[in-house]
C-alpha positions, 0 to 999 in steps of 0.5 A, a space after each residue: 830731200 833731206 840731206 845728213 853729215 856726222 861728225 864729232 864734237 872734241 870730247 867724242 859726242 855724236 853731232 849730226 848736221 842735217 840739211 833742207 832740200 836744196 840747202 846752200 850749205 857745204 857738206 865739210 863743216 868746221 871742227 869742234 876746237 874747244 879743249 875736250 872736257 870729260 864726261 860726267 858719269 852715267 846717271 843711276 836708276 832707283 827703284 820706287 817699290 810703291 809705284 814699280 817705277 824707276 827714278 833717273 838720279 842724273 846730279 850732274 844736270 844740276 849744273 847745266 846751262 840756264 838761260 844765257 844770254 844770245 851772244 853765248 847760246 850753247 845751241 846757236 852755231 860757233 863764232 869769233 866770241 864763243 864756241 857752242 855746242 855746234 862748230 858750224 853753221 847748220 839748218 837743223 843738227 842733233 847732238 848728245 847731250 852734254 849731261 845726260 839723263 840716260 847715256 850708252 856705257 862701254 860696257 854694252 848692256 842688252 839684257 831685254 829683261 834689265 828693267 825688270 824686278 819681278 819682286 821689286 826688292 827695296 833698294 834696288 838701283 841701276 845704270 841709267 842707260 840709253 841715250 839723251 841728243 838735243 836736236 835744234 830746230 833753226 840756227 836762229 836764236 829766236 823764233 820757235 818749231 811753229 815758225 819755222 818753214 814747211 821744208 825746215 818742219 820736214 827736215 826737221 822730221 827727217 832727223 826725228 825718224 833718222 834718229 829714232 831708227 839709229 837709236 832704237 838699235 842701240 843696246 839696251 834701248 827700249 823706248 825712243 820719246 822725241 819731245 818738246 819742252 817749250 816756254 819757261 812755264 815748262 821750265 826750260 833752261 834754253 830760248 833757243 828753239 829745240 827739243 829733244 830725244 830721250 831713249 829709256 832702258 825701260 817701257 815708261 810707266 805712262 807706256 805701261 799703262 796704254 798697253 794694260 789699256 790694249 789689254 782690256 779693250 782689244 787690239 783695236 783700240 787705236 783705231 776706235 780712238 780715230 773713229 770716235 774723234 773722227 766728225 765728233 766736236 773734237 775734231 780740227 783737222 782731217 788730212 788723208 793720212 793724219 786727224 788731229 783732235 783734242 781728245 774726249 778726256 783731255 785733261 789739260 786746258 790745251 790738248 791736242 793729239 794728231 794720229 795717223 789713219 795707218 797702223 804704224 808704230 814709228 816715224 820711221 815707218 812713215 811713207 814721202 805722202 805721208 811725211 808731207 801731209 804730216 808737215 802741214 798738220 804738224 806745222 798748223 797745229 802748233 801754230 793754232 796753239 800759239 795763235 789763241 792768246 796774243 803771246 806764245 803758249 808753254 807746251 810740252 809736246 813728244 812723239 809717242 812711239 812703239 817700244 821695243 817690248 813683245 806686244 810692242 808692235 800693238 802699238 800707233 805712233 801719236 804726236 800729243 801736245 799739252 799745255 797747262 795755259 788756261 787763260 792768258 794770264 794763268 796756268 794750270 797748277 797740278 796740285 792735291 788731286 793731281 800730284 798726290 794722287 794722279 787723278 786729274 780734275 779738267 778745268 773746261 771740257 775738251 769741246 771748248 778748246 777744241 772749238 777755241 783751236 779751230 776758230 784759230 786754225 
């Protein structure tokens, strides 16, 4: 069983420790000595009228980490030549991020409507709360979340859903987005193995649009997306508790979603069986998606959860995975057509990766 230690890092940021089942690690670990730096100020929100969308202007992240070497990985556990992010040695640890694009203020905001300009006036702007933690997968500085362990994945999951309940009760917090950059085609800014967790003050636009989607087919519509990707050429991989396909209107060279047969909204409504069998799926499907060139795969991956909104709970926790890899040795650029104007054109259809990931898998 999963086991969990707070702490404080020296300027006052969360860290988390949490520990595999049957872990030999001690519950004491080491203080954060660095001198304590001050924070950078809250990021601020403008509103885009065109689009009614809110643009997170977050400066300071200008300035962040960009590819250091081993030696000084801020994610790798504190030792003699370097202080990290993190004092002690760890299995997993989440902790705040040090420049974040949303963060919680003194002054608590919980106005439910505080995203919301019903007239969209020009120039409107706002505090960027919420919250932004990093979550670091494996105090190996190599390796990926597909390499890790089946118990490291459920831990792993474990701190996912512990997160999710703790932040989902934070004022002003409607929408919680565990993800996964992975690979410097996404553009990461660290090797080391993690992800991260990102809670908006507002239901996303990406949100918005599945829920004006419910509106129009109905309240089942979750559960007709499983029945029509259940037994189709789409499918990979069908547990008790989860399926995972490649969805009929993929619109990435590599997709891959995994949706669980239970109407649930959040990791933190999850059963033991059902965090088992999600272990495995999980774990396979990403290492199907590395499995099908001879080098790791780019992705972006997230846990997609229910907001905090009134009709929210019409909504099913989704894991999506996408990748812009559509040959070993070429992406998928979003160019005129996508960028300009959202309307995507797919390079192949899904059936083939679908049967490209299964052969794999």
């Amino acid at each position: 069983m999963t086991s969990k230690h707070e702490a404080k890092l020296a300027d006052g940021r969360d860290i988390f420790f949490y520990d595999d089942a049957g872990s030999a690690l001690p519950a004491n670990r080491k203080e954060d000595t660095r001198p304590a730096e001050p924070r950078p100020e809250l990021a601020e929100m403008r509103l885009d009228v065109l689009s009614g969308e809110w643009i997170s202007v977050a400066a300071h992240r200008h300035n962040r980490a960009f590819m250091p070497p081993a030696h000084a990985c801020p994610l790798c556990p504190s030792h003699a030549g370097f202080a990290s992010e993190v004092p002690d040695n760890f299995d997993v640890t989440v902790f705040e991020n040090r420049n974040p694009s949303f963060a919680q203020v003194a002054a608590t905001i919980d106005d439910p409507n505080y995203w919301v300009e019903p007239k969209l006036p020009i120039g409107a702007r706002k505090a960027a709360i919420g919250r932004c933690e990093v979550v670091v997968y494996s105090p190996e500085h190599e390796g990926s979340l597909a390499s890790q362990s089946l118990t490291r994945v459920r831990t792993i999951l474990d701190a996912l859903a512990d997160r999710t309940d703790a932040i989902m009760r934070m004022p002003g917090v409607r929408t919680v987005f565990p993800f996964e950059n992975r690979g410097e085609a996404i553009g990461v800014t660290l090797h080391h193995p993690h992800g991260q967790i990102y809670a908006y003050p507002y239901v996303t636009p990406n949100q918005e649009k599945v829920f004006a989607s419910l509106s129009r087919h109905g309240l089942n519509m979750f559960q007709d997306i499983l029945d029509f990707e259940q037994g189709s050429e789409r499918e990979l991989i069908r547990g008790e508790h989860f399926t995972a396909f490649v969805p009929f209107a993929a619109r990435w060279p590599i997709e891959a979603t995994i949706m669980p047969h239970r109407h649930v909204q959040n990791l933190t409504q999850l059963n033991e069986d059902e965090l088992s069998e999600l272990s495995s799926i999980y774990s396979r499907v990403l290492r199907g998606v590395d499995a099908i060139y001879s080098s790791p795969t780019p992705y972006v991956a997230g846990w997609h959860q229910a907001p905090s909104f009134p009709g929210g709970e019409n909504f099913r926790l989704q894991f999506k995975l996408t990748s812009p890899r559509r040959a070993v040795d070429k992406l998928k650029y979003l160019a005129g057509s996508e960028s300009a104007m959202g309307a995507f054109i797919a390079d192949f259809p899904p059936e083939k990766t679908a049967a490209q990931l299964r052969e794999v898998l």
